[in-house]
C-alpha positions in Angstrom: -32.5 -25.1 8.0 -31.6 -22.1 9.8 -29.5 -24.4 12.3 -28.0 -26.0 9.7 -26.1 -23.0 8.4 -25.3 -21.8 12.0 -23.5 -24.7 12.1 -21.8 -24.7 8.6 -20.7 -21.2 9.3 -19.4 -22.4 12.9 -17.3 -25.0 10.9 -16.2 -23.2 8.3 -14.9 -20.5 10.3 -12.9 -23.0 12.6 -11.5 -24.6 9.3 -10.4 -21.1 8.6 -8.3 -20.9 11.5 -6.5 -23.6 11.2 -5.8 -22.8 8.0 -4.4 -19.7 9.0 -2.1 -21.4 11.6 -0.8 -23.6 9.3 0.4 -21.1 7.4 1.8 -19.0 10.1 3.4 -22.2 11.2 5.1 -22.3 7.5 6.0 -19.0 7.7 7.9 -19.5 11.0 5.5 -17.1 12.7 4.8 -19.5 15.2 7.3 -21.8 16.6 9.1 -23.0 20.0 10.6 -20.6 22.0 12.0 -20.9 25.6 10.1 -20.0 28.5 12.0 -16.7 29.3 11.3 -15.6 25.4 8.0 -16.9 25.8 7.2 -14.7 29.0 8.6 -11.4 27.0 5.8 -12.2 24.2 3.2 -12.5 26.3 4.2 -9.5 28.1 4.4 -7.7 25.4 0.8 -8.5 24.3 -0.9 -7.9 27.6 0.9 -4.5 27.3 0.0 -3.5 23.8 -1.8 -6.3 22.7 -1.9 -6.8 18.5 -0.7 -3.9 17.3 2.8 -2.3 15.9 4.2 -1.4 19.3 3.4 -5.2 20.1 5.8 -6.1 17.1 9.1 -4.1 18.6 8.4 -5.3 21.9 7.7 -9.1 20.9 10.8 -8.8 18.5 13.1 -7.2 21.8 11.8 -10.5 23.2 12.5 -12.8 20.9 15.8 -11.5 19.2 17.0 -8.2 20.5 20.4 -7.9 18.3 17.9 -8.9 15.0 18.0 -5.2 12.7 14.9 -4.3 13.2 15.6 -1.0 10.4 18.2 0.2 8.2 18.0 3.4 6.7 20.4 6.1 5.6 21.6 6.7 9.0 22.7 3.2 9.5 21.2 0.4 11.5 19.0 0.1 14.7 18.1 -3.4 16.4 14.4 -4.4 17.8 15.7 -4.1 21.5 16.6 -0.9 20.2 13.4 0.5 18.3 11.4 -0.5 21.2 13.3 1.6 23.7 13.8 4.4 21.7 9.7 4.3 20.8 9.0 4.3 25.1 11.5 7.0 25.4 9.6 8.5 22.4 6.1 8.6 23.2 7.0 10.3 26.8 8.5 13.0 24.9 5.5 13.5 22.3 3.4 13.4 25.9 5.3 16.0 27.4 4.5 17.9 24.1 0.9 17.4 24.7 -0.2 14.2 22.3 -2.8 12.0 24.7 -4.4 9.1 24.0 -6.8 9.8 21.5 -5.1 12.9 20.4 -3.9 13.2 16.9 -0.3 12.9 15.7 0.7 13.4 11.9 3.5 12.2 10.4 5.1 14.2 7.4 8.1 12.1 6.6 10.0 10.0 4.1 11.0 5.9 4.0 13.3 6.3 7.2 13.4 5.2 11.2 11.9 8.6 12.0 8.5 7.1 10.5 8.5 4.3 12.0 9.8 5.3 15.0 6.9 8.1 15.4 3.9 5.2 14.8 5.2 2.6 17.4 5.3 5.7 19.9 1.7 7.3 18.7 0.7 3.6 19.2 2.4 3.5 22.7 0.3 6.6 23.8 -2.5 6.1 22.4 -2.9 8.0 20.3 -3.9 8.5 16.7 -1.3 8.6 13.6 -2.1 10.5 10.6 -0.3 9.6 7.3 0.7 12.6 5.7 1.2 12.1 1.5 4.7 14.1 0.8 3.3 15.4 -2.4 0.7 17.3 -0.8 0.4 20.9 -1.3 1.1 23.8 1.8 -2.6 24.2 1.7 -3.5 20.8 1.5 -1.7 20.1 4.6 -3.3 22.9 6.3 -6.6 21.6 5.7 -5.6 17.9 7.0 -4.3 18.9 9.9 -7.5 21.5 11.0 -9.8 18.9 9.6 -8.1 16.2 11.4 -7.6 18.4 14.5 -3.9 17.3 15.3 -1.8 18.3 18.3 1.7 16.9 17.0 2.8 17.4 13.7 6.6 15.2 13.0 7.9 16.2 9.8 11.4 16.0 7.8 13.3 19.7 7.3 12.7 19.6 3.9 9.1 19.7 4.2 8.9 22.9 6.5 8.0 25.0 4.4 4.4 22.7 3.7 3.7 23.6 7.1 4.0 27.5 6.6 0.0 27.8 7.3 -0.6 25.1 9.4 -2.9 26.0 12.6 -0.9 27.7 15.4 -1.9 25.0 18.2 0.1 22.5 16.1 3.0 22.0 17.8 6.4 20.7 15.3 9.1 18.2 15.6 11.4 17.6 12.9 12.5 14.3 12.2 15.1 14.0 9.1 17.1 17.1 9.7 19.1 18.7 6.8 21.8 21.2 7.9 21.2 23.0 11.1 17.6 23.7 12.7 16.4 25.9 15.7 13.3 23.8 15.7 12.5 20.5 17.9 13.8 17.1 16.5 13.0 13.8 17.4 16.4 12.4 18.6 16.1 15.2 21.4 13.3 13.7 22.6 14.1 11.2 22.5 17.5 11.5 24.3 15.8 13.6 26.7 13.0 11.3 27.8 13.1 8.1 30.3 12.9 5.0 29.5 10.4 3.8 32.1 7.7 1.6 30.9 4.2 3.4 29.9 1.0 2.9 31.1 -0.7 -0.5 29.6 -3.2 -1.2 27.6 -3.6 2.3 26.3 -6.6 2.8 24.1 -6.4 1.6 20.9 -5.4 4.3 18.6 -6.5 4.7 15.0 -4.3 5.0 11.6 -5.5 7.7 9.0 -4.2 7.1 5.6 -5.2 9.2 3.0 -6.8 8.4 0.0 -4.7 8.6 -3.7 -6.6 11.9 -4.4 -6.0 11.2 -8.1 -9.3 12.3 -8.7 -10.2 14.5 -6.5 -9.3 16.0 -2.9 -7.8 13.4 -0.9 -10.0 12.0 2.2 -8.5 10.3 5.7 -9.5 6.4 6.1 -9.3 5.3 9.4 -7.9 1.9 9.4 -8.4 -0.9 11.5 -5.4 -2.2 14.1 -5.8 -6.0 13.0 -6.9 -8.0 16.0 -5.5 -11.2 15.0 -3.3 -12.8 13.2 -6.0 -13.9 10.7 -5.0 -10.8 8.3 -1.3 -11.7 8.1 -2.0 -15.4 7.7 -4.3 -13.9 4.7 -1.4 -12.4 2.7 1.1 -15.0 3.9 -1.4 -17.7 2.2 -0.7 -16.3 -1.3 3.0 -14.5 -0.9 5.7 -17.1 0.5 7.2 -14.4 2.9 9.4 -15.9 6.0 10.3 -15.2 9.5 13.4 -13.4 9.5 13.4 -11.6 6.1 14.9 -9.2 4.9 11.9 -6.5 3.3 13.8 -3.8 0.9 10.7 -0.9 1.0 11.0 1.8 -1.7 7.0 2.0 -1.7 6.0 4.7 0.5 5.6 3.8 4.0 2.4 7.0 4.2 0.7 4.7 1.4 -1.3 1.7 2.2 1.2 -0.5 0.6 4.4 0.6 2.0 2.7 0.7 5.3 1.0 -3.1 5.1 5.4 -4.2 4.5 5.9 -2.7 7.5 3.3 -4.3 9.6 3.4 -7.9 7.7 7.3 -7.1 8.3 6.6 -6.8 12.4 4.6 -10.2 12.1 7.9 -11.8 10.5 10.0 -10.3 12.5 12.0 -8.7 9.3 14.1 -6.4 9.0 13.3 -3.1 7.0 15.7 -1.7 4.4 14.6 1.9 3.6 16.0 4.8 1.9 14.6 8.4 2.0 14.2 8.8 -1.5 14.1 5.7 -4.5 17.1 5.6 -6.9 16.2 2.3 -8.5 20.3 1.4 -9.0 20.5 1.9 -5.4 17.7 -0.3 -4.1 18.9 -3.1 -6.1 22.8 -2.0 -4.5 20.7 -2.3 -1.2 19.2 -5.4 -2.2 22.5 -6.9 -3.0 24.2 -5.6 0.0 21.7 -6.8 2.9 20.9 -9.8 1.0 17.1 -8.9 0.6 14.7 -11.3 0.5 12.0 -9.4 -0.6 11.0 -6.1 -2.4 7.8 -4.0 -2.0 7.1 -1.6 -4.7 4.7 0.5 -6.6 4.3 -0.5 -10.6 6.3 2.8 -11.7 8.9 1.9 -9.3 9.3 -1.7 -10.9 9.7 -0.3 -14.0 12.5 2.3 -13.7 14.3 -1.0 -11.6 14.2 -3.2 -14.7 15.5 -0.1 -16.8 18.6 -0.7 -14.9 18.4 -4.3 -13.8 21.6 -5.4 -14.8 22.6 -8.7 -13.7 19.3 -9.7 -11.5 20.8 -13.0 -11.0 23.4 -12.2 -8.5 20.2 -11.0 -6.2 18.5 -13.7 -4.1 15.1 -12.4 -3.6 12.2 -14.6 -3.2 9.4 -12.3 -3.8 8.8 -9.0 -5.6 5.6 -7.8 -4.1 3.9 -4.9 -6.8 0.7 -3.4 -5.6 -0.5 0.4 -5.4 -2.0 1.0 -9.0 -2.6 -1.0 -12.1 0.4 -3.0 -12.7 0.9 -3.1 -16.8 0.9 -6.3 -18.7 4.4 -5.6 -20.1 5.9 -4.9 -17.4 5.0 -8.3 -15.2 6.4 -10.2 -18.2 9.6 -8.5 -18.8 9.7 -8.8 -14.7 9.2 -12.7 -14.7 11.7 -12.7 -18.1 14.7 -10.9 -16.1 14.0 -12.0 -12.2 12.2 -15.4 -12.7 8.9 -16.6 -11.2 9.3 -13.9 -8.0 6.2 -11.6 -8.8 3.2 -11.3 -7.0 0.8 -8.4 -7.5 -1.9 -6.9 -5.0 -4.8 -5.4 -6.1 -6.6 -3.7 -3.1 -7.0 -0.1 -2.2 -6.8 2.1 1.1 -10.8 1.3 2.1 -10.7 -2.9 1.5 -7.2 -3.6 1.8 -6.6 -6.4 -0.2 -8.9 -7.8 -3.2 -6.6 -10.5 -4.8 -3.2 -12.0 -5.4 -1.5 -12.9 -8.6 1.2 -15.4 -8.1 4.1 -15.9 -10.8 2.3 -18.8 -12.2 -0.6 -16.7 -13.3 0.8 -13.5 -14.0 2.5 -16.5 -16.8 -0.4 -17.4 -18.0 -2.3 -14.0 -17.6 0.1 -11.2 -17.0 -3.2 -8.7 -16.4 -4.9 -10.5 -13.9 -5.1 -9.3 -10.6 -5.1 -12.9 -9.5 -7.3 -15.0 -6.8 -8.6 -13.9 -3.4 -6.5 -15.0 -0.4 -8.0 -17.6 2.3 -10.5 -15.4 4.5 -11.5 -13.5 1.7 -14.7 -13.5 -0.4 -15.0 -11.4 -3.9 -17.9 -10.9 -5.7 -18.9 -9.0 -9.3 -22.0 -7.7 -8.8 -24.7 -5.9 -11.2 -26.2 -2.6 -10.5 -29.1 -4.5 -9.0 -26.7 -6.2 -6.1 -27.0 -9.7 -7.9 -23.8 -11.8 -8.9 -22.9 -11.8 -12.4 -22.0 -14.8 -14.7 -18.8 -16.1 -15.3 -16.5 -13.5 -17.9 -18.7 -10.6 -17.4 -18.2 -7.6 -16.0 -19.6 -6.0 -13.1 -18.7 -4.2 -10.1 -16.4 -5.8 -7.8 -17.2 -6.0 -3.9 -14.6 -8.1 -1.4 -14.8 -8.6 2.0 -11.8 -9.1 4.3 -10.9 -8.8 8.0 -8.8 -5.6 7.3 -12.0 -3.5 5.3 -11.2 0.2 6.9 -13.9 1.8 9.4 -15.2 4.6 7.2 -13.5 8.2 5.7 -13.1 10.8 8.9 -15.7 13.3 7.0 -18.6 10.9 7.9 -18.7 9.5 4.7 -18.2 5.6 3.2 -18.2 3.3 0.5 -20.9 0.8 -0.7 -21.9 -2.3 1.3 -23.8 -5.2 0.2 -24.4 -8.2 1.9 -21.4 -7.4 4.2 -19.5 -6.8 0.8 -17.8 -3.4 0.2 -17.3 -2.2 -3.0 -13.6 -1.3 -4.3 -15.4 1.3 -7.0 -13.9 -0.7 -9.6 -15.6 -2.8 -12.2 -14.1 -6.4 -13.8 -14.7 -9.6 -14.3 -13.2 -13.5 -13.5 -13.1 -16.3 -15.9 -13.5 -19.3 -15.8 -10.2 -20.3 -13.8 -11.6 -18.5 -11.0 -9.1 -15.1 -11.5 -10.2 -11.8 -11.1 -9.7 -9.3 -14.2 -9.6 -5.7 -13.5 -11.7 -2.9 -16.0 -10.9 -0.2 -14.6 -13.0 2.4 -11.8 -16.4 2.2 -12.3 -16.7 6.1 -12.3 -13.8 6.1 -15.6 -16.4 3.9 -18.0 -17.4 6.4 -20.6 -20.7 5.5 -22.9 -19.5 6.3 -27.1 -22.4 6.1 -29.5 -24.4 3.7 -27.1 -21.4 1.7 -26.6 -20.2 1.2 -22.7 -15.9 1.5 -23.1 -13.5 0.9 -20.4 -10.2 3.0 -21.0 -8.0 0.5 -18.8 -8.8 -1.8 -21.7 -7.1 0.3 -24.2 -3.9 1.2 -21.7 -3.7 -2.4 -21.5 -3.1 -2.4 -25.3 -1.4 0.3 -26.1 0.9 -0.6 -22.8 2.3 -3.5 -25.2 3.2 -1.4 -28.4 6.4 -1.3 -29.6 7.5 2.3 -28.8 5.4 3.2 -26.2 6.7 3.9 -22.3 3.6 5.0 -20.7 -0.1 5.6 -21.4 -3.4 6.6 -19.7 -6.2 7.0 -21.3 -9.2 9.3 -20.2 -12.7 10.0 -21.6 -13.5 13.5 -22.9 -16.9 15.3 -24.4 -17.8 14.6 -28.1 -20.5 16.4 -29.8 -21.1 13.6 -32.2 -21.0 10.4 -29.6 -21.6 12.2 -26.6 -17.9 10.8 -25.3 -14.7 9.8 -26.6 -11.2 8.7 -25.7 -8.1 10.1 -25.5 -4.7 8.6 -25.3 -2.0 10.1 -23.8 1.4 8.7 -24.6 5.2 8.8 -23.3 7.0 7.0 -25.9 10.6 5.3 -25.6 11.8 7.8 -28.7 10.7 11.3 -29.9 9.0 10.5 -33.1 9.1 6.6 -32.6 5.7 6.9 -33.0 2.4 8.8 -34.5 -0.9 9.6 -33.6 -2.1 7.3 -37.0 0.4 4.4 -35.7 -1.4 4.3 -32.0 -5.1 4.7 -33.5 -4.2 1.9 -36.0 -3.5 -0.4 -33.4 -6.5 0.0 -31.7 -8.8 0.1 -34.4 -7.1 -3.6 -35.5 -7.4 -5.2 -31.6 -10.4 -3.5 -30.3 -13.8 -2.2 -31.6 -14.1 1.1 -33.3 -15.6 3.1 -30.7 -12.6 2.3 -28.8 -10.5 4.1 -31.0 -8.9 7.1 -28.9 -10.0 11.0 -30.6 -6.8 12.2 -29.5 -3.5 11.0 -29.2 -1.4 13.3 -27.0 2.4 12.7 -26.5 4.2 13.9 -23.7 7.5 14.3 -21.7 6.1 12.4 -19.0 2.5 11.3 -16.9 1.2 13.5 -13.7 1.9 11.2 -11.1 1.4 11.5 -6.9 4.2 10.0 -4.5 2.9 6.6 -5.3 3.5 6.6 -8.8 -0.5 6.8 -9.5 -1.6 8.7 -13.0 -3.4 12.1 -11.8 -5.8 11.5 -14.4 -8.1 14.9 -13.3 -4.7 16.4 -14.5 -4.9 15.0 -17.9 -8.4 15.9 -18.3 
């Protein structure tokens, strides 16, 4: 018996990979090239093998003139990026960064970013994402806690670095106005061009976590060591060689960075701006003829606030992912760009969970949507054992991209080589994945166990409302409660007795928020997350 799943696994896993090649072949990842080309690839990845600096180098290979960026300070080409990235990893060298020495990056959407992680990658050495809504003291702690060498950061961020550790040496990259300090073009203008060293040691990428409900924590994700991860994505998201990726999600945040790296694989070309003005990224979008556009769920809102005339844009896919993506707004995204949408649900530890294609974001607009090939989801109990079909339970995934563990030491729940996402939901009987909320939000009311996503999700769709999170809070009589808070489209378009009476005629009573707050506007991070600690 035990031979007989040896060999099923055995199978299975070769059906996988030829799964995945077929849909790399689809994607125009793989396809002829002439022997010259075909000597610069494998070049390329004898030198750096899979990783970003891999991408520039392949793409200086392949197609040199191709844009490989194009930011506020106009456009560079792959040939470009990777010479600039050699020149710029000797002069973060000469500043002291190693291989295995740690480099953070405090920057915006812009080539300095990407620029900085091709050359940390060059060296070596590791690359730690700094969130730009981080505090001065927040920072501090990263970079002690994270012992960095090299800190690159825009000018406008200087003053977060007011009580960073003396060792840390500083090189601006965006510069406003006139600095004294280090920047990045002079090192890179003042550094050679001569190849590195190959086959550096793989350096590590530490993203840090959301924070929203607590302190945030470094992840060290995993370089992906095939093509297995892209193929994964590609499987469910009909991205093609050659795109053209508009990025106004983050590039520190796990989203904005995986549209970089899935953009290396394609050989895209990334369209960024420093800071997100959703008229201009749909300008942008029209301009450079973008073929796709990576954003956060608050980002896709505020775009279809001024969407104008959508059809005049010719993008293929609108890839949402980051934080809960609201029922309202998928719809009103599939009613003014067509069947384009597809929405990630994943998070900085597992990467990616599931993918909701157009066709079921129809049918479903709050489903996070099936797992992509190579990926296996479970809902688990509290005992480890799989739940039936429409209930809810925890939800464990397991990928080829699940991250290595937080920096402190510390990770997340593994069963059965599943990790757990810390979220709870459930899938019915199509197969797709619904989404509760975390399992650390469920609050217990009179006996009763109530998921506050499930009232966002309603209140999302009334008629007057812009924004809502809901939170649990103490009650003497229940033992906890909900409360609502609400951004609505109109001062006085609604009342607390209008919101309560909405829930109390779609959900069950203990359901019904205790409080209705209105406000101005929801705490949110960089990443357009709710800062729900905030709230409470």
């Amino acid at each position: 018996m035990s031979t007989y799943f040896v060999r099923r696994d055995a199978v299975n896993r070769i059906v996988g990979v030829l799964r995945a090649l077929v849909t790399l072949v689809r994607a125009g990842v793989v396809r002829p090239m002439g022997p010259g080309r075909l000597r610069g690839v494998l070049d390329a990845y004898l030198r750096w093998d899979l990783t970003v600096a891999f991408g520039f180098a392949t793409g200086a290979a392949r197609h040199p003139d191709r844009p490989a960026i194009i930011d506020d300070a106009g456009t560079l080409t792959y040939a470009q990026v990777d010479e600039r990235t050699t020149r710029l990893a000797h002069g973060l060298h000469d500043l002291g960064a190693r291989a295995g020495s740690k480099v953070a990056v405090l920057c915006r959407n812009h080539r300095g970013f990407v620029e900085t992680v091709a050359a940390c990658v060059k060296l070596g050495a590791d690359t730690v994402l700094l969130n730009t809504g981080l505090s001065a003291g927040q920072i501090a702690t990263v970079l002690r806690e994270q012992d960095v060498s090299v800190v690159v950061a825009d000018t406008e961020f200087r003053d977060l670095l007011t009580n960073a550790p003396r060792k840390v040496r500083r090189v601006m990259a965006w510069v406003h106005g006139v600095t004294k300090s280090r920047t990045l073009e002079q090192l890179i203008a003042g550094s050679p061009a001569t190849p590195l060293p190959k086959r550096p040691p793989r350096g590590r990428m530490i993203v840090l976590t959301s924070g929203t409900t607590g302190a945030p924590k470094g992840a060290k994700r995993p370089e992906p060591t095939s093509l297995l991860p892209a193929a994964a994505l590609l499987s469910r998201i009909p991205l093609k060689a050659g795109d053209r990726f508009s990025v106004p999600a983050p590039l520190f945040h796990t989203w904005g960075l995986a549209a970089f790296q899935i953009g290396l694989v394609l050989g895209a070309t990334l369209v960024l701006r420093r800071k997100f003005d959703p008229a201009l990224t749909l300008a942008d979008a029209r301009r450079h003829g973008s073929d796709a556009l990576f954003v956060v769920p608050v980002m896709l809102q505020r775009i279809l606030d001024v969407t104008g005339r959508p059809h005049v844009l010719k993008l293929r896919v609108i890839a949402s992912s980051g934080s809960a993506l609201p029922a309202p707004v998928a719809r009103r995204c599939l009613g003014d760009f067509g069947p384009v949408l597809y929405n990630l649900y994943g998070s900085t530890e597992v990467s990616w969970v599931s993918i909701a294609r157009p066709d079921e974001l129809r049918r479903h607009p709050d489903t996070a949507g099936m797992p992509p090939h190579g990926t296996r989801l479970e809902i688990l109990d509290d005992a480890g054992d799989a739940v039936p079909v429409g209930t809810t339970g925890r939800i464990f995934v397991a990928n080829e991209m699940l991250f290595d563990g937080y920096t402190n030491g510390s990770g997340k729940e593994v069963r059965n080589g599943l990790m757990s996402t810390g979220d709870v939901g459930y899938r019915n009987a199509d197969g797709l994945l619904f989404v509760a909320g975390r399992d650390d939000e469920m609050i217990v009311s009179g006996g009763e166990n109530v998921y506050p996503r499930e009232v966002e999700d309603l209140l999302a769709g009334l008629a007057g409302v812009r924004e809502v999170a809901v939170v649990g809070v103490p009650d003497e009589q229940f033992g906890q409660r909900l409360a609502a808070y609400v951004v609505r489209e109109e001062p006085g378009a609604l009342d607390e007795d209008a919101v309560r009476a909405h829930v109390r005629d779609n959900l069950a009573k203990f359901s019904v928020p205790r409080e209705v707050v209105f406000l101005d506007a929801l705490p949110r991070n960089e990443t357009g997350k709710v800062l729900k600690r905030e709230l409470r």
